[in-house]
N, C-alpha and C positions, 0 to 999 in steps of 0.2 A: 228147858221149861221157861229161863225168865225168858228170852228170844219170842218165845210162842207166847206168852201173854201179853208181849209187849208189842207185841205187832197187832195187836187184836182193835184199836183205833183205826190203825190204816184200813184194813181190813172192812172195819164196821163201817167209813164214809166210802168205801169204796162201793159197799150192799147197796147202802140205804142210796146212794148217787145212782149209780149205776143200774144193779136189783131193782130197787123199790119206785125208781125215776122220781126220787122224795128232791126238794127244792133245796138247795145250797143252803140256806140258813136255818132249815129244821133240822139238816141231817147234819151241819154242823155242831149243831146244840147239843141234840141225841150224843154224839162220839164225844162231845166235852164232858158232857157229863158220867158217860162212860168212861173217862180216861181219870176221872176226879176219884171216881169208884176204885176202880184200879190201883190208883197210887195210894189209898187211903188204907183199903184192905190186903191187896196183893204183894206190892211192892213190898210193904215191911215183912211182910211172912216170909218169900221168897229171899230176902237180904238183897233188896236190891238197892236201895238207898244206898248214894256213893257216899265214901269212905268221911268228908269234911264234914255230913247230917247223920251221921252216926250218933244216936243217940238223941237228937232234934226230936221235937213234937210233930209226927207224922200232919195232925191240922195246921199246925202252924209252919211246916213247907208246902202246903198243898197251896194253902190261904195266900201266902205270899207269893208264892210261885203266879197264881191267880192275878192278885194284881199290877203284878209285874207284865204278867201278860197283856191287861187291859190298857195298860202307861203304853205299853209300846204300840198297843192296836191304834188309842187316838192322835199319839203323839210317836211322827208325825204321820202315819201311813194313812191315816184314815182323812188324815188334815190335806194331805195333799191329793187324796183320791177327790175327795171336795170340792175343792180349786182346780183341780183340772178340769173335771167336769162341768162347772162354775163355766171356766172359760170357753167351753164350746158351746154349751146353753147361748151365752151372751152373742155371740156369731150367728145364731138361728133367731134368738130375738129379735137383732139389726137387719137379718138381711143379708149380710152382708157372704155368708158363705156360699152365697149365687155368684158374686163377683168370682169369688176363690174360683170355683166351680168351671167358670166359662175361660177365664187365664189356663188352665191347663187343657179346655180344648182347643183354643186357638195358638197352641205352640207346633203342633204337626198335624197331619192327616196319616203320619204312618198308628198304623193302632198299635205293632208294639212298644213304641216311642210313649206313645199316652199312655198303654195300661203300666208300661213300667214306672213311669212318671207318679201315676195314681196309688200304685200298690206298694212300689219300693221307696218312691221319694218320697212322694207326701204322706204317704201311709207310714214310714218309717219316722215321720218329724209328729205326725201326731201321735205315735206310742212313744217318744222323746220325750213330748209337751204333755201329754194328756193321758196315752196309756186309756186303760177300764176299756176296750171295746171299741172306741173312737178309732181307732186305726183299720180297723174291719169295716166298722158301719157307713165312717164315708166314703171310702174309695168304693166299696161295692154299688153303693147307693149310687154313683155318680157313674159307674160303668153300665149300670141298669138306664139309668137315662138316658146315655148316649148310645144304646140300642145293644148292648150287647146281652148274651146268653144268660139268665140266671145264675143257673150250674158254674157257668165258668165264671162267673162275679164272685160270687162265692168262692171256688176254689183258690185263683189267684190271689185276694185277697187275705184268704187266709194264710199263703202260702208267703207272701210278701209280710204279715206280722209275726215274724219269727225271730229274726235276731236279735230285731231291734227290742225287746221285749226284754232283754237282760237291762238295756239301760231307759227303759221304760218310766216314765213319768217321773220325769228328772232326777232316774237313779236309783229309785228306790228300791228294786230287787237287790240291787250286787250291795249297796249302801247296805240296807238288814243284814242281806248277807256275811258280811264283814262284823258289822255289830253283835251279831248272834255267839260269835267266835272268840270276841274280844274279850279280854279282864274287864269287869266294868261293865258291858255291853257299848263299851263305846271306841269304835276302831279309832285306828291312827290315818291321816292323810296319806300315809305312803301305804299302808298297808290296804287301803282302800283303791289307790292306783294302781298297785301291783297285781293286785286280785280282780280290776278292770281289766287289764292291758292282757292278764292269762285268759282270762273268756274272751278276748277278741282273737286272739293266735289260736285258740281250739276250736274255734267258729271259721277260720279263715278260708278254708274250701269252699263252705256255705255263702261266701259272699260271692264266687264265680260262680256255682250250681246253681243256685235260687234264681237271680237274675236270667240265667239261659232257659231254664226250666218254664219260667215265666212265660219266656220270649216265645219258646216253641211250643205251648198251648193255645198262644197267640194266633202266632201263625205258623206251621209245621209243613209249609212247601219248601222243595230240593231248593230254589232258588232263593228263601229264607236261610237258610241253615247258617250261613257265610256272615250274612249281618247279623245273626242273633249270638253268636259266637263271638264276633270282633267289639260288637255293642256289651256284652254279657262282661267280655274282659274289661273293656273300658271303665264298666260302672265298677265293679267288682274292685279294680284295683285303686277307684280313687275312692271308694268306702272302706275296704278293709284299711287303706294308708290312712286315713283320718282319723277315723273310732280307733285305729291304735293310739297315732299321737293325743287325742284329746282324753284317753283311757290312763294311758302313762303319765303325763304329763297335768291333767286338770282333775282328772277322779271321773267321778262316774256319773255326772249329772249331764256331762255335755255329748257324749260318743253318737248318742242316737241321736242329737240336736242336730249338730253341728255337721256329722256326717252324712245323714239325710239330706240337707239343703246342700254339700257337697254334690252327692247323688244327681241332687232335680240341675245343677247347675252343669255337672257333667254330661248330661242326658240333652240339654239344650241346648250344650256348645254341640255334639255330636248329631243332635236336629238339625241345628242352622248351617252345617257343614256338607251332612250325607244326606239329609233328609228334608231337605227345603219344602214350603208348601206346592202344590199344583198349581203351575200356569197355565194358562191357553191363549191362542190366539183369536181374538176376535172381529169378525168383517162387518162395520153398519152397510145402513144402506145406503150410504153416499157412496162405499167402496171404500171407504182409508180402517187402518186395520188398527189394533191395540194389543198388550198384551197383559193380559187381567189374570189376578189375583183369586183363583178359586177359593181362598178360605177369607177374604177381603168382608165377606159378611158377618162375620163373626165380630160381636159387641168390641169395641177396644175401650182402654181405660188412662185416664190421665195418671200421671204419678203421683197427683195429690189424692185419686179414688183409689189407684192401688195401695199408698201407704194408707191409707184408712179402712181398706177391707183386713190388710196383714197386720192392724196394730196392734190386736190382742197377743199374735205372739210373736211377735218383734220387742215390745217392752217385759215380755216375759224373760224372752232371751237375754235382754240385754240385763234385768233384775237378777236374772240365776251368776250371767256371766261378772257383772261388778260382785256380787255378793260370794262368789266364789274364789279359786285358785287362782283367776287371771287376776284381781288385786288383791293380795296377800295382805295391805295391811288394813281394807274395809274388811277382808275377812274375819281376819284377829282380832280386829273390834266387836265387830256382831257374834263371834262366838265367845268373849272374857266379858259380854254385857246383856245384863238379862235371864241368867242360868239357872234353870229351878233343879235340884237338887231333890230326891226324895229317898231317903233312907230305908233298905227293904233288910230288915230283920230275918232273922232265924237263917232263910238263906243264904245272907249275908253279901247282898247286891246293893247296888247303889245305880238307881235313876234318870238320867239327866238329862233335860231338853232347853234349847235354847229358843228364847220365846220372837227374837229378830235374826236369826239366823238361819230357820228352817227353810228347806224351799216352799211349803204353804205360802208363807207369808210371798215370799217372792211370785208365786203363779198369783194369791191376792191380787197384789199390787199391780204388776203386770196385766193381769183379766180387767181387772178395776180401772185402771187407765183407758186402757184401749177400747173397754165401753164406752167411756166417758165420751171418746174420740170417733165414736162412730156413734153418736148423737143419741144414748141410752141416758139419763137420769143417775144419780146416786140412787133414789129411790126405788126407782125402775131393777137397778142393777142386785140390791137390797135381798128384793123379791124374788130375783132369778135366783140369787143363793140361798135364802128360805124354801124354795121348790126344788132348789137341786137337793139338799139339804134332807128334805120329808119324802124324792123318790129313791133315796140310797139308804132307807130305814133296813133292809132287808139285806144290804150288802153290812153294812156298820154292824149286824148279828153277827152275817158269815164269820169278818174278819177278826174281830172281837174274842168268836166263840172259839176259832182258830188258831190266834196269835196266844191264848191263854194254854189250851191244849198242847201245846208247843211247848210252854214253859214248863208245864205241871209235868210233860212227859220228859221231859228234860234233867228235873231237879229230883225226880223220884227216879232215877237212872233208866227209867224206860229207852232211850236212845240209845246209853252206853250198852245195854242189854243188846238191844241190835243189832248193831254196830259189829258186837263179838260173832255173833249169828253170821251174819256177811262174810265176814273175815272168815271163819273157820268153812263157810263152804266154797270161796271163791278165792280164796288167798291170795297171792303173786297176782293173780288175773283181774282182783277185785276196780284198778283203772279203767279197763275197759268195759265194766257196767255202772260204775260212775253216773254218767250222763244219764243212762234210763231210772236211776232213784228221782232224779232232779224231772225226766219225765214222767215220773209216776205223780210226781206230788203237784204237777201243773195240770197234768190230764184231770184228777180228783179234786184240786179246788180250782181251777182255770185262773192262776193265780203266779207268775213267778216268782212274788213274792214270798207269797204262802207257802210256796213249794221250798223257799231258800230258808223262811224260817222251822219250817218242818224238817228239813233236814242237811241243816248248815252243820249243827253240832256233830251228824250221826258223822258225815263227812267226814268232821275235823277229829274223831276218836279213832274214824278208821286208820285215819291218816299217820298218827301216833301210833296205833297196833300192829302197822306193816313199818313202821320206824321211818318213817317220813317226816321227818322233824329239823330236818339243815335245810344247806340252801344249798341247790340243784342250778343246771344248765337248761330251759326248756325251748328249743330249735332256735338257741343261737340266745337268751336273751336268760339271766339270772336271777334268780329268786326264790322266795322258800317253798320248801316242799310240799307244806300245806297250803297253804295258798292255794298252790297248782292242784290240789285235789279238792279244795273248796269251790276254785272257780269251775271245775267240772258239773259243777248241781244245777249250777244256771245256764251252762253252757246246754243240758238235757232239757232243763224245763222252759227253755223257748223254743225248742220242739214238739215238747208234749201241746205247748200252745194252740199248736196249729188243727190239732185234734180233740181239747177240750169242748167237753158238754157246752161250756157257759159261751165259748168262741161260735163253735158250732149253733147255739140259738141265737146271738149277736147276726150271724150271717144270714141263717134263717127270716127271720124279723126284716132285715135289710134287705134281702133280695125278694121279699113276696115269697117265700116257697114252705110256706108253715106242712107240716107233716112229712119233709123230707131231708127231715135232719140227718137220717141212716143213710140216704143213699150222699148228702154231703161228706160224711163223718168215712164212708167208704170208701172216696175219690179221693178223701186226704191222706190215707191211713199207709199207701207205700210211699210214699213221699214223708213222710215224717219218721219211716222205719229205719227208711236210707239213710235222713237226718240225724238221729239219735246216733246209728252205727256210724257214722261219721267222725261223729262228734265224739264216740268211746274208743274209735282208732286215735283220730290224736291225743285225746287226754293218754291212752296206753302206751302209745308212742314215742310222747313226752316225756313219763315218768319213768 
């Protein structure tokens, strides 16, 4: 019974999204408010309040639970969906994302060289930087222009925002992730690596399949097959090798960054090597001959136009990379300077965000620069974040109404409830449905994030209920057990991604094809099946 009442949230945003085709921030409201109901009246009846609010004021854990939820929605999640946004605004203000735009056709004429370029590279480095949809909207946009298929703009690109989606907008899925788990809500730098480095080794097939998959929608002739294969491996294995090291080794801000421009740079050396542009030879009419350059017309750019079209996220990067692991001791300064502390009662949580430390401030900073540099105003620059600002009134609900629901279901044992539920009808087997909880909660709020705070805890109960609580061997590489079944939720719900409502009308909107979201949502849906099962063989395989 408590199983069955506590699932009744999923369930309800699942109606009103799905069912009712009701808007991300109504139906979010509606289930918060349902879930407020729930804890208030059911939970105590049923006993399901855990054992430490025993006896606690049922309002005064709902209350606080409440705004515990809201600290975490604006601080920093909401702050950095912001400034990412912020920073692409600023690129379409300048202009200057026409430059971007023509650099990636004038690097080949083979098309699967560009759409991989488009969809894995730069599409991977803007859900790195930017995340919200930006990693769908331009690569598709930019493949429509350069004459390709709707349907397949759509597809590929959705297809290409998947993995990168765990370290999506400087981190912030696996980052919650890790937080949601924590004593405190606030992880540790190792444990935050650890639980990177385990969602890049259960993703790691997906870095060879995706890429080929890609290649051969591309183009799917017998005398393709050979280079989509040798190119598939190439990129595959100098992305999965990076976003490990920088997963391991720097946390989770950098895997999607760092390893995408890995990506566009191994794609270009394997350009300039197998896949040169087209020559021909040409006769005037004197009779003396040349040998011209077929893609010679194509705009070029000096290096002081290119460093000024990529500035905005060049000082981003290079803001995340000072302000993080690679200087350890500006880090430890901006995290012991500036710490607001907010004491949550009855609960007995405690708050913390660090006001020069977040990466907000860092995409700020970064965005704000590199407008500067590509000839935008303070003022000018001001404005673009007052309008990014009043067009994400309707996201700031969603996640808000979300990130609270989460907490209240959290602290009135609705998760623990589940959790038991899981366990008793999947037992021993429950790793390898892992990844589809993590895609249930991205399909439903088209969110990784949302999806990791939805059900980070439920993970980390199951994890404890099958006695997963040491430290394990996971193919060849050590660490703890939970962990390895917490990094499985995100490892699911940047598959669910590919298939979400909110991804699916990003594409839509982007490719011109309003009213054919079903037959988009259709072409994705074995490819993201495969994804999931993939990604529940290795977490099951691991464990």
């Amino acid at each position: 019974m408590t199983s069955l009442v506590s699932i009744i949230p999923i369930l309800l945003l699942f109606v009103l999204m799905l069912g009712f085709k009701m808007a991300g921030h109504k139906s979010a409201f509606i289930t918060f408010a349902v879930t407020v109901l729930l804890a208030l009246f059911a939970a105590p009846a049923l006993g399901m309040l855990p054992q430490k609010l025993q006896g606690a004021s049922v309002f005064g854990v709902v209350w606080w639970s409440v705004i515990e939820g809201v600290l975490k929605a604006v601080f920093p999640i909401l702050l950095i969906i912001l400034m990412a946004i912020y920073s692409y605004n600023i690129l379409v203000e300048s202009r200057q994302i026409e430059v971007i735009k023509n650099q990636f056709t004038s690097i080949s004429d083979d098309k699967g060289i560009l759409v991989l370029m488009l969809v894995w590279g730069f599409g991977g480095l803007l859900e790195g930087m930017a995340g919200f949809g930006t990693a769908v909207a331009i690569p598709a946009a930019i493949l429509i222009g350069l004459g390709f298929k709707p349907m397949f703009s759509a597809l590929v690109a959705l297809l290409g925002n998947t993995v990168a989606t765990g370290f999506g907008a400087v981190g912030v899925p696996v980052t919650t992730l890790c937080n949601e788990v924590a004593p405190g809500g606030a992880a540790t730098a190792e444990a935050i690596c650890e639980t990177s480095a385990f969602a890049v080794i259960q993703l790691s097939p997906l870095f060879f399949l995706l890429p080929f998959i890609i290649l051969m929608l591309t183009d799917h002739s017998g005398k393709a097959v050979l280079k989509n294969i040798v190119l598939a491996l190439w990129v595959g294995a100098v992305s999965v090798a990076v976003q490990y090291l920088c997963a391991r080794y720097l946390g989770a801000e950098t895997p999607a960054i760092i390893g995408s421009i890995a990506a566009i740079v191994a794609i270009i050396l394997y350009a300039k090597v197998f896949a040169p542009g087209k020559k021909a030879q040409l006769t005037a009419a004197d009779g003396t001959t040349a040998t011209v350059d077929l893609t010679a017309d194509k705009p070029s750019y000096t290096m002081g136009e290119t460093f000024k079209a990529w500035s905005v996220y060049l000082f981003i990067l290079v803001f995340i990379l000072v302000s993080g692991a690679l200087c350890p001791p500006v880090n430890n300064f901006l995290k012991s300077h500036l710490v607001s502390t907010v004491p949550l009662p009855v609960i007995g949580s405690t708050f913390k965000f660090g006001w020069i430390s977040n990466a907000g401030l860092m995409l700020f900073l970064g965005a704000t620069t590199g407008g500067l540099i590509q000839g935008l105003s303070l003022k000018r620059l001001m404005l673009i974040l007052l309008r990014t600002l009043v067009n994400l009134k309707n996201t700031i609900i969603t996640i808000v109404c979300l990130i609270s629901l989460a907490s209240v279901m959290n602290y009135s044992g609705m998760i623990a409830a589940i959790a038991s539920g899981l366990v008793a009808i999947t037992g021993s087997l429950y790793p390898l449905f892992a990844p589809l909880i993590g895609a249930i909660g991205t399909f439903v709020t088209g969110s990784d994030t949302s999806s990791n705070i939805l059900f980070a805890k439920l993970q980390a109960n199951v994890a404890g209920q099958l006695g997963m609580t040491g430290q394990g061997s996971f193919f060849g590489v050590s660490g703890s057990e939970q962990n390895w079944l917490i990094a499985a939720n995100t490892t699911g719900a940047t598959g669910g991604k590919m298939i979400s409502p909110q991804s699916i009308a990003i594409a839509t909107a982007s490719c011109n094809m309003q009213g054919k979201d079903g037959d988009i949502m259709l072409s994705a849906i074995p490819y993201a099946l495969l994804y999931i099962a993939i990604g529940g063989l290795m977490v099951f395989l691991g464990a």
